[in-house]
ROKE-625068 format. One record per atom (N, C-alpha, C): residue in one letter; atom name; residue number from 0; x, y, z. Coordinates in nm, 2 decimals. Layout:
N
{rec "A","CA",NUM,{X,Y,Z}}
...
***
This chain:
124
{rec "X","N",0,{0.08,-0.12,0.00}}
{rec "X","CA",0,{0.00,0.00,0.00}}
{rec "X","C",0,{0.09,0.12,0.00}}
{rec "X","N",1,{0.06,0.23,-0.07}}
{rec "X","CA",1,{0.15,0.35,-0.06}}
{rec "X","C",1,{0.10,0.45,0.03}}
{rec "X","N",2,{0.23,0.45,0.10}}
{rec "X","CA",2,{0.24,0.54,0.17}}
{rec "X","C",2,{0.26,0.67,0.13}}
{rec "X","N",3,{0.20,0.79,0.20}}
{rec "X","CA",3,{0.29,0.94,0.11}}
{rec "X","C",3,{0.28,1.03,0.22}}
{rec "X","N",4,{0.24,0.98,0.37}}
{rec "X","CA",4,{0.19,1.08,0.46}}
{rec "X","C",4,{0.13,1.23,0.38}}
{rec "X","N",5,{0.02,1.17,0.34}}
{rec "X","CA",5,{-0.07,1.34,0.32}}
{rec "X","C",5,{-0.05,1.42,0.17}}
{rec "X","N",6,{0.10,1.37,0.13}}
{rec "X","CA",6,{0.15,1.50,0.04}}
{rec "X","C",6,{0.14,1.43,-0.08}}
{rec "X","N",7,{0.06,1.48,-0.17}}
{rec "X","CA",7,{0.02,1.42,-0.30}}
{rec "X","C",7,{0.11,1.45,-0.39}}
{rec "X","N",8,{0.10,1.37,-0.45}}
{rec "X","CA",8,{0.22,1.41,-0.63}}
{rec "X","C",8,{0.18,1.34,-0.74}}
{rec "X","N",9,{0.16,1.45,-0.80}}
{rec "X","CA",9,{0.05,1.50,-0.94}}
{rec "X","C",9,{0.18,1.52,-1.06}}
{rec "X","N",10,{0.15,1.47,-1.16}}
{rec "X","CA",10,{0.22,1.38,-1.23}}
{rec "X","C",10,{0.15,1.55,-1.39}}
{rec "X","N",11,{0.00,1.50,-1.37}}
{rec "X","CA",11,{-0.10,1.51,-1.44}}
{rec "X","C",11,{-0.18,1.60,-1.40}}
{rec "X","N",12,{-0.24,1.70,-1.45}}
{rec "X","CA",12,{-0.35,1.79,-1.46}}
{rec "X","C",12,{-0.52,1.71,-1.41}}
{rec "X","N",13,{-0.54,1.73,-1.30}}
{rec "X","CA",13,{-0.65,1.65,-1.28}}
{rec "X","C",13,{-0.85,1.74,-1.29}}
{rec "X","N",14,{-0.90,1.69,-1.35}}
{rec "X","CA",14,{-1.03,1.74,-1.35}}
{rec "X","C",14,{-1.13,1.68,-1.31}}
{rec "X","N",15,{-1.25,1.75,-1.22}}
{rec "X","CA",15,{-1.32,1.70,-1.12}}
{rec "X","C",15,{-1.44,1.60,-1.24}}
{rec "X","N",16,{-1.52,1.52,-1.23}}
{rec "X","CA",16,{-1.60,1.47,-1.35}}
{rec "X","C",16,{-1.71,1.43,-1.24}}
{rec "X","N",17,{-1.82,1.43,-1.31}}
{rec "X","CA",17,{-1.94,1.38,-1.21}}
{rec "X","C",17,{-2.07,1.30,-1.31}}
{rec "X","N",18,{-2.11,1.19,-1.25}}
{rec "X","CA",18,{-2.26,1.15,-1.28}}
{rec "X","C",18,{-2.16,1.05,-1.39}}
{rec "X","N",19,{-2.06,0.98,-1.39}}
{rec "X","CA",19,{-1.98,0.89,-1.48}}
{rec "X","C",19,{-1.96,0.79,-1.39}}
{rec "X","N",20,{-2.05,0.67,-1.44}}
{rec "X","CA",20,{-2.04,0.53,-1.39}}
{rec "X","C",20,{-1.92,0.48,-1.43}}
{rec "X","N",21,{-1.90,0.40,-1.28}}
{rec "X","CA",21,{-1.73,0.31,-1.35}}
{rec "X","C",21,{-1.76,0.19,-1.26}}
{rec "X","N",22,{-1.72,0.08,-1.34}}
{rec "X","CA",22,{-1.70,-0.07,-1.31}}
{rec "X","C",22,{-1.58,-0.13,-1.29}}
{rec "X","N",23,{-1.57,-0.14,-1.16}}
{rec "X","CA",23,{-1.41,-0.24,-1.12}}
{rec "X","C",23,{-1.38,-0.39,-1.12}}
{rec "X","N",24,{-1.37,-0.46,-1.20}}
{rec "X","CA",24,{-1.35,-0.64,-1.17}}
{rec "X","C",24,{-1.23,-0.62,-1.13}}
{rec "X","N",25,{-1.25,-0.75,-1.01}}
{rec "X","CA",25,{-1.13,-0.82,-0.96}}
{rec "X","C",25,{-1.17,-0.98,-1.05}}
{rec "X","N",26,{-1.06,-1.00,-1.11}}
{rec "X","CA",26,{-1.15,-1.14,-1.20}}
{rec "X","C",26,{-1.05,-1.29,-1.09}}
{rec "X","N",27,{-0.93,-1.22,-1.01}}
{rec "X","CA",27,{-0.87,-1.33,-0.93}}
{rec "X","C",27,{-1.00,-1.33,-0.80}}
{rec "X","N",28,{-1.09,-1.27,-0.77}}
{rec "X","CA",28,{-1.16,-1.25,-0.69}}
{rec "X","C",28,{-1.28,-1.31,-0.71}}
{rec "X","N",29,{-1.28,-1.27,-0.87}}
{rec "X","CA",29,{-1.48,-1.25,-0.92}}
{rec "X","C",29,{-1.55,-1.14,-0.83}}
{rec "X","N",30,{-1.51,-1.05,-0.83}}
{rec "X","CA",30,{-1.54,-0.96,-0.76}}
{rec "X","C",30,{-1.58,-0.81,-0.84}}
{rec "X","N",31,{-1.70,-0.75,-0.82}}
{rec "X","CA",31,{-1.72,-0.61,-0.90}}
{rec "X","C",31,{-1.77,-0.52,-0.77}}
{rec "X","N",32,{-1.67,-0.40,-0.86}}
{rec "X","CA",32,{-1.70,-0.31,-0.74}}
{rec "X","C",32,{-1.74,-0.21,-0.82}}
{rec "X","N",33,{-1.88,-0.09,-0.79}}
{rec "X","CA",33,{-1.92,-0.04,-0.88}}
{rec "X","C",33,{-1.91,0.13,-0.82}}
{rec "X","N",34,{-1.91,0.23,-0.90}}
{rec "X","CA",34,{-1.90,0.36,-0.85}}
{rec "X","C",34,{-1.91,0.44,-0.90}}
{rec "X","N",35,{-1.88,0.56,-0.87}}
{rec "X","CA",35,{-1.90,0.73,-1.01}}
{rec "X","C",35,{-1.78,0.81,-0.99}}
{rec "X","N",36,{-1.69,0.84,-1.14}}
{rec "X","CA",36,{-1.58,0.93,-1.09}}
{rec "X","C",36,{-1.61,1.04,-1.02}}
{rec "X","N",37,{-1.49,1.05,-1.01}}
{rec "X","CA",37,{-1.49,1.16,-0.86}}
{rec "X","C",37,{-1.40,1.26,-0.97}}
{rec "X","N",38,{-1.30,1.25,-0.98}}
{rec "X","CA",38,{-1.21,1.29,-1.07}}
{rec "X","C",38,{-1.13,1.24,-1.18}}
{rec "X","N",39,{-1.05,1.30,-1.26}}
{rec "X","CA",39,{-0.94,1.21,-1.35}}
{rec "X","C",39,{-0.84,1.30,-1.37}}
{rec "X","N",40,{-0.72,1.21,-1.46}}
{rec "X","CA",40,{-0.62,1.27,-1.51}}
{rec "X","C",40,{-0.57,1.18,-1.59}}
{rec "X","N",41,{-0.44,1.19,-1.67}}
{rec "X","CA",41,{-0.42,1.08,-1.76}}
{rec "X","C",41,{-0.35,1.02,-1.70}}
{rec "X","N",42,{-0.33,1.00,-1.60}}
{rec "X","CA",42,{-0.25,0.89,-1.51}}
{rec "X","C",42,{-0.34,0.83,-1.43}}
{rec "X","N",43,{-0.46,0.82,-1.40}}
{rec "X","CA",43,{-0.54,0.75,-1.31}}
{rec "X","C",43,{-0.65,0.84,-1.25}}
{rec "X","N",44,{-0.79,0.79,-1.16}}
{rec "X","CA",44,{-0.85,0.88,-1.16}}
{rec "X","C",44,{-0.87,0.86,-0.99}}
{rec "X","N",45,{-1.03,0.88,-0.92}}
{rec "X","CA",45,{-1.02,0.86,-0.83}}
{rec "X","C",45,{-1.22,0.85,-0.84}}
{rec "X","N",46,{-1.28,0.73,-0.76}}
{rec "X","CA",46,{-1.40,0.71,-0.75}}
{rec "X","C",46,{-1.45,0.74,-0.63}}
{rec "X","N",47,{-1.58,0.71,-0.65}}
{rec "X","CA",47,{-1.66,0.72,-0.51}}
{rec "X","C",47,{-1.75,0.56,-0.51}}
{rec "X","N",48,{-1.71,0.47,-0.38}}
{rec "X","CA",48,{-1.80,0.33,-0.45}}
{rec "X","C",48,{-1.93,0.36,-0.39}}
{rec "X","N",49,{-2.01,0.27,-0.44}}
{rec "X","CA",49,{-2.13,0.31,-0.43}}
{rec "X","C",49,{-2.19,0.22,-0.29}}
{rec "X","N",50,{-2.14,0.06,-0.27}}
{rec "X","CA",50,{-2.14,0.04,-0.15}}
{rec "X","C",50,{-2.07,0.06,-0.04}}
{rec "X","N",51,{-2.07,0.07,0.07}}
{rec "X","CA",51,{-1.98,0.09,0.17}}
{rec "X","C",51,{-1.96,-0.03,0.23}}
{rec "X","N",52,{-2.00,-0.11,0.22}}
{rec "X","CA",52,{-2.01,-0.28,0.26}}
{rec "X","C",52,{-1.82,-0.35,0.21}}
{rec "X","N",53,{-1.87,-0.29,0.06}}
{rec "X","CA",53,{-1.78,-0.34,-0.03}}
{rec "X","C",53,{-1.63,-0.30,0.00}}
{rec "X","N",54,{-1.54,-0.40,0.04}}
{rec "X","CA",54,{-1.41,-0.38,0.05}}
{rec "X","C",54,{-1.32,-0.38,-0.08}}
{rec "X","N",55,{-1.23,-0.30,-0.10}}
{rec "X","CA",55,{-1.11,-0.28,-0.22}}
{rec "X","C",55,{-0.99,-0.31,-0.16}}
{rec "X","N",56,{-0.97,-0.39,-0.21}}
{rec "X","CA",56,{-0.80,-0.40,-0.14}}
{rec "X","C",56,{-0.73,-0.36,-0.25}}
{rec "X","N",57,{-0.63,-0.29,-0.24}}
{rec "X","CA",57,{-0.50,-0.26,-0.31}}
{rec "X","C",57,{-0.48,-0.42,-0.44}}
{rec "X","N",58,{-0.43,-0.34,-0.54}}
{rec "X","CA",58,{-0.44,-0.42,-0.66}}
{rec "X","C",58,{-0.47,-0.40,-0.78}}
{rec "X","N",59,{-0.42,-0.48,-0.89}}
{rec "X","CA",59,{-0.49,-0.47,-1.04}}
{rec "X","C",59,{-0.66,-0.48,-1.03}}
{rec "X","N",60,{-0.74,-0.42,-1.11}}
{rec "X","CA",60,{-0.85,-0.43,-1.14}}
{rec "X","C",60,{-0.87,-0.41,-1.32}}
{rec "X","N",61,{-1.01,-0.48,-1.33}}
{rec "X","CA",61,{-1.00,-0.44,-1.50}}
{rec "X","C",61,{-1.16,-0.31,-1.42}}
{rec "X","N",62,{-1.11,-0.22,-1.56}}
{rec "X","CA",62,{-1.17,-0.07,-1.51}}
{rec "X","C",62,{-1.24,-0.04,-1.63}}
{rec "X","N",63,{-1.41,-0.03,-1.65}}
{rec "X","CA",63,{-1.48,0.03,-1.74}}
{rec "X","C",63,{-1.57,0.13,-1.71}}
{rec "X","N",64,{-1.57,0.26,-1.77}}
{rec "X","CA",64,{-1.64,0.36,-1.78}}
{rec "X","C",64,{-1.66,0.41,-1.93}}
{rec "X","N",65,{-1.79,0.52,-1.95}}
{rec "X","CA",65,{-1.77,0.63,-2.05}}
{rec "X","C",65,{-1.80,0.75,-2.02}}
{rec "X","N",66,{-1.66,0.81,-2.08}}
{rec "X","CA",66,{-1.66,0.96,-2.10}}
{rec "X","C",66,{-1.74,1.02,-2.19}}
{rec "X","N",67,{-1.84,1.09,-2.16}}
{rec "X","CA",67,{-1.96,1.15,-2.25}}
{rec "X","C",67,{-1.89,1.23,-2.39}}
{rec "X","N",68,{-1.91,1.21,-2.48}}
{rec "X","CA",68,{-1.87,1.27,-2.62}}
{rec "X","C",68,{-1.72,1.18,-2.68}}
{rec "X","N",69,{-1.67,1.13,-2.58}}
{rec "X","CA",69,{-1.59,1.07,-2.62}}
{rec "X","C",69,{-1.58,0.87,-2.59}}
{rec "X","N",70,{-1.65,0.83,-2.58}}
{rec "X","CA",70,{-1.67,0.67,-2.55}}
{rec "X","C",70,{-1.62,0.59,-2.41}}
{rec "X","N",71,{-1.63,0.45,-2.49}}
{rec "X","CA",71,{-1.63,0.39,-2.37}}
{rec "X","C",71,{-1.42,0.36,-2.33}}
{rec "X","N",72,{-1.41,0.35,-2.20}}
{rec "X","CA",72,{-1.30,0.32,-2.18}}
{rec "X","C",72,{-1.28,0.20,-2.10}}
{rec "X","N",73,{-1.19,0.13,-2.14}}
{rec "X","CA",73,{-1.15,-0.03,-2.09}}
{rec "X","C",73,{-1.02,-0.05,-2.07}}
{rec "X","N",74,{-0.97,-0.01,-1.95}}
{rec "X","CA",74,{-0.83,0.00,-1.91}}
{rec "X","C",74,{-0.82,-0.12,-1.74}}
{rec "X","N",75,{-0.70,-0.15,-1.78}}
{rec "X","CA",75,{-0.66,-0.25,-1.66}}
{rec "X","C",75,{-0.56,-0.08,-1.55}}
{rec "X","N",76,{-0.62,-0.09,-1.39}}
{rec "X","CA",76,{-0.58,-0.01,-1.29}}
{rec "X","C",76,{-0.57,-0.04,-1.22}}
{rec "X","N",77,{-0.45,-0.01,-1.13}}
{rec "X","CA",77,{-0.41,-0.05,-0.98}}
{rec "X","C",77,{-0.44,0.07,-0.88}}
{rec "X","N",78,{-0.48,0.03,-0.81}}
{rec "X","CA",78,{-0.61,0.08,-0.70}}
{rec "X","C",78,{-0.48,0.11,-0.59}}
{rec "X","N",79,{-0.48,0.20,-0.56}}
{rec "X","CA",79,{-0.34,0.23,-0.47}}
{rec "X","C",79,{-0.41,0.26,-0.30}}
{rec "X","N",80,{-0.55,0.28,-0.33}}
{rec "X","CA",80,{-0.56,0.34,-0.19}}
{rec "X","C",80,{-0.69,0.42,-0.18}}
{rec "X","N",81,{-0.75,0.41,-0.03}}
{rec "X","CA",81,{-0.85,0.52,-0.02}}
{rec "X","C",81,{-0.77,0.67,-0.05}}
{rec "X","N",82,{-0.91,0.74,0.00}}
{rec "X","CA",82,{-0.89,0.87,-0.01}}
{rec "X","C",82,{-0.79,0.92,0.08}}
{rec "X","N",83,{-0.73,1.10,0.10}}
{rec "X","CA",83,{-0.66,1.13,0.17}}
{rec "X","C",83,{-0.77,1.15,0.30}}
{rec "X","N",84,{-0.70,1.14,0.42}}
{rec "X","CA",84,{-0.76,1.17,0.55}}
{rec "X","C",84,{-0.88,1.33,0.58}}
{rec "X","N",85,{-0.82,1.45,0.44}}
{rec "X","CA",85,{-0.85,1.59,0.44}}
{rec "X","C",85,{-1.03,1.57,0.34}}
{rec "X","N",86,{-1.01,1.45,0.30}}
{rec "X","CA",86,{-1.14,1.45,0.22}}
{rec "X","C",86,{-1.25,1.36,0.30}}
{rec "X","N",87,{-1.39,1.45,0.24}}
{rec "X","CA",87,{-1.47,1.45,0.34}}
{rec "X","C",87,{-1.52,1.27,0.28}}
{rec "X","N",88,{-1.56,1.19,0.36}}
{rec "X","CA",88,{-1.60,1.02,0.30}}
{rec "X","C",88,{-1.49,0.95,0.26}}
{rec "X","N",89,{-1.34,0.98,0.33}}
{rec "X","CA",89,{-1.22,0.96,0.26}}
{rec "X","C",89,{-1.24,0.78,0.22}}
{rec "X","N",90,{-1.29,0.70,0.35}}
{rec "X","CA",90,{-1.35,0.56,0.32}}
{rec "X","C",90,{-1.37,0.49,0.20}}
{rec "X","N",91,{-1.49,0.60,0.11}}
{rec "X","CA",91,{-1.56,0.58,0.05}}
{rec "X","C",91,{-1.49,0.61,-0.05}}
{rec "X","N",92,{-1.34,0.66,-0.10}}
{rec "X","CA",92,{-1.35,0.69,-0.20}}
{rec "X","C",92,{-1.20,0.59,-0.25}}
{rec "X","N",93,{-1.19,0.54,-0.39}}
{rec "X","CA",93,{-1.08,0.44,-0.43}}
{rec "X","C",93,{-0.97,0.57,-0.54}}
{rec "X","N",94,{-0.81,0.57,-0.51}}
{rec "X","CA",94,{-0.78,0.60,-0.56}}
{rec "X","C",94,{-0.72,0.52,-0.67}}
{rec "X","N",95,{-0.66,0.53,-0.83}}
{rec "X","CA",95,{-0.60,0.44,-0.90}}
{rec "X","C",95,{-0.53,0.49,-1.00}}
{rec "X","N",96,{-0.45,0.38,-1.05}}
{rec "X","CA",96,{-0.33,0.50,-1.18}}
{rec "X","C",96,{-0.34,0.33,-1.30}}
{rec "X","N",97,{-0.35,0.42,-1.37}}
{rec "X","CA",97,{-0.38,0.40,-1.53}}
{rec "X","C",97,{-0.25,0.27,-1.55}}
{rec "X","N",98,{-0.27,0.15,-1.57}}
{rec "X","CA",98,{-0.18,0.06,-1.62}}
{rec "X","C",98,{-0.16,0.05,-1.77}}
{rec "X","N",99,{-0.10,0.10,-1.85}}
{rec "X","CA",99,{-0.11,0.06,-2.00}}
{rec "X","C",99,{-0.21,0.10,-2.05}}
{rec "X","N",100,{-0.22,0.21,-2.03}}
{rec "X","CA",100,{-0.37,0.27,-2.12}}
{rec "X","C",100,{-0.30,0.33,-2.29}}
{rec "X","N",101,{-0.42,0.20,-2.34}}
{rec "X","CA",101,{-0.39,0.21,-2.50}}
{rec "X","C",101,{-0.36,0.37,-2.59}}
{rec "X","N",102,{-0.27,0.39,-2.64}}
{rec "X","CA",102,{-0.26,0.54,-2.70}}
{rec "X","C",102,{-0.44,0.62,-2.79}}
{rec "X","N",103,{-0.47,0.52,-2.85}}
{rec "X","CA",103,{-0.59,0.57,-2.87}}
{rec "X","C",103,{-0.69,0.64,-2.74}}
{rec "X","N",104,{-0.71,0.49,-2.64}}
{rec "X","CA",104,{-0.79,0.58,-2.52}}
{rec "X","C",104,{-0.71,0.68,-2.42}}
{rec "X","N",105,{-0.56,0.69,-2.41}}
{rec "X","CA",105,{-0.53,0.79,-2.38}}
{rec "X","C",105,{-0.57,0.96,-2.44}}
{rec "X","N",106,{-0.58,0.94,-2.59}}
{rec "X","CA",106,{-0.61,1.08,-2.62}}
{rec "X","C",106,{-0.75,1.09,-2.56}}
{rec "X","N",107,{-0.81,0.99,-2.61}}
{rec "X","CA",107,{-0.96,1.02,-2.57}}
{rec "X","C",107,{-0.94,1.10,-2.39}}
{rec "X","N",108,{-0.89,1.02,-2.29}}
{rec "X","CA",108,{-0.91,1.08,-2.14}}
{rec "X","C",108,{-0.86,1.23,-2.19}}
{rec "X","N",109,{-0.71,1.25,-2.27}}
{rec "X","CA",109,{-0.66,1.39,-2.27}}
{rec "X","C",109,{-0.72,1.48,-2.33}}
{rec "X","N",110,{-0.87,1.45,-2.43}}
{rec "X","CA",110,{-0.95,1.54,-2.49}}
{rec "X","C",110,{-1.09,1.57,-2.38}}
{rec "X","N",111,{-1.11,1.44,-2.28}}
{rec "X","CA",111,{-1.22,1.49,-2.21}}
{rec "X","C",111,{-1.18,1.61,-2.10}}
{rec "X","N",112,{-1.05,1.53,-2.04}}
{rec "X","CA",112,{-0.98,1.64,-1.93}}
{rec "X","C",112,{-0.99,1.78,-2.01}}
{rec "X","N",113,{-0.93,1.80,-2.14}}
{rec "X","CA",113,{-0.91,1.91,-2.20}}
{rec "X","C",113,{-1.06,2.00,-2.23}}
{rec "X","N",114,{-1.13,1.89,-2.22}}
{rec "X","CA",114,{-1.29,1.99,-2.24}}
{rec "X","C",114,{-1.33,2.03,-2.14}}
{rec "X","N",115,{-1.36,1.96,-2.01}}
{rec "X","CA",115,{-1.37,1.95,-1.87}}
{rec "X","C",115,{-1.30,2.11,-1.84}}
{rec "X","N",116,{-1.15,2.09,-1.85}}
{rec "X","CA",116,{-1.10,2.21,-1.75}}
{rec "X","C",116,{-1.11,2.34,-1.85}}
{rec "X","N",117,{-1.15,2.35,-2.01}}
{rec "X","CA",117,{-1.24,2.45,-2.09}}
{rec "X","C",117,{-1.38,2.52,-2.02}}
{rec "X","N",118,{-1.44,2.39,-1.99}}
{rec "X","CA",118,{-1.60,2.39,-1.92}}
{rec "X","C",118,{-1.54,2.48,-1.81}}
{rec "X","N",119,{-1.47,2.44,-1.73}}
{rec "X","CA",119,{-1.46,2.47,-1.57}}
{rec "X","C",119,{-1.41,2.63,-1.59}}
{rec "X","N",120,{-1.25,2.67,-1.65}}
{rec "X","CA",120,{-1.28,2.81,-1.68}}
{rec "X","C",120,{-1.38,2.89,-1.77}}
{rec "X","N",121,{-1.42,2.88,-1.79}}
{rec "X","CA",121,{-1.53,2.98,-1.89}}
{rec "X","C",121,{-1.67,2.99,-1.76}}
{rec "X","N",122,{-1.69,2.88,-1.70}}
{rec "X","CA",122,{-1.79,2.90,-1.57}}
{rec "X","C",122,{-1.78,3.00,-1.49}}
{rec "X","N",123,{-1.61,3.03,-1.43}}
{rec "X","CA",123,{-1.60,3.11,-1.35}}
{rec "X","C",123,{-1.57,3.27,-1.36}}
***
């Protein structure tokens, strides 16, 4: 499990995303864990699961969601950890970083992030 005591390191430009279903299999498990991004970046994103029952243990997962205007995404992710202690539901929330994400669906995350943080300045 990674440790970082508190201090994050961002790789990547991250943008907040909301109302985007995402599906985690553990297939050594048979296990699905289901949820809504919270955020992304091209390195990994961060969810909110929808049960609280449901335990994540640190690990590979195969990871499906879709990014609205841009499709579906099918990338294998390693789940590094809950949230930071400073976020409110920190429990509830799975962080994870992008394993081999195919160059095609890479642009795809780098044009949604790119529209997202368009959206987000022109709002304010």
């Amino acid at each position: 499990m990674e440790i970082n005591f508190g201090k994050e390191r961002r790789r990547h430009f991250r943008v907040i995303a909301k109302s985007i279903f995402v599906s985690l299999t553990d297939e050594q498990q048979d296990q699905q864990i289901s949820g809504f991004l919270k955020d992304i970046s091209e390195g990994g994103m961060k969810i909110q699961k929808i049960s609280s029952k449901r335990q994540v243990e640190p690990g590979e997962y195969s990871c499906r969601f879709i990014l609205p205007d841009f499709g579906e995404i099918c990338v294998s992710a390693n789940v590094l950890g809950f949230g930071y202690e400073n976020e409110k539901s920190s429990e509830h929330l799975i962080r994870m970083r992008f394993l081999n994400l195919a160059p095609d669906l890479k642009e795809k995350v780098k044009k949604y992030i790119t529209k997202r943080r368009l959206e987000i300045e022109t709002a304010d």
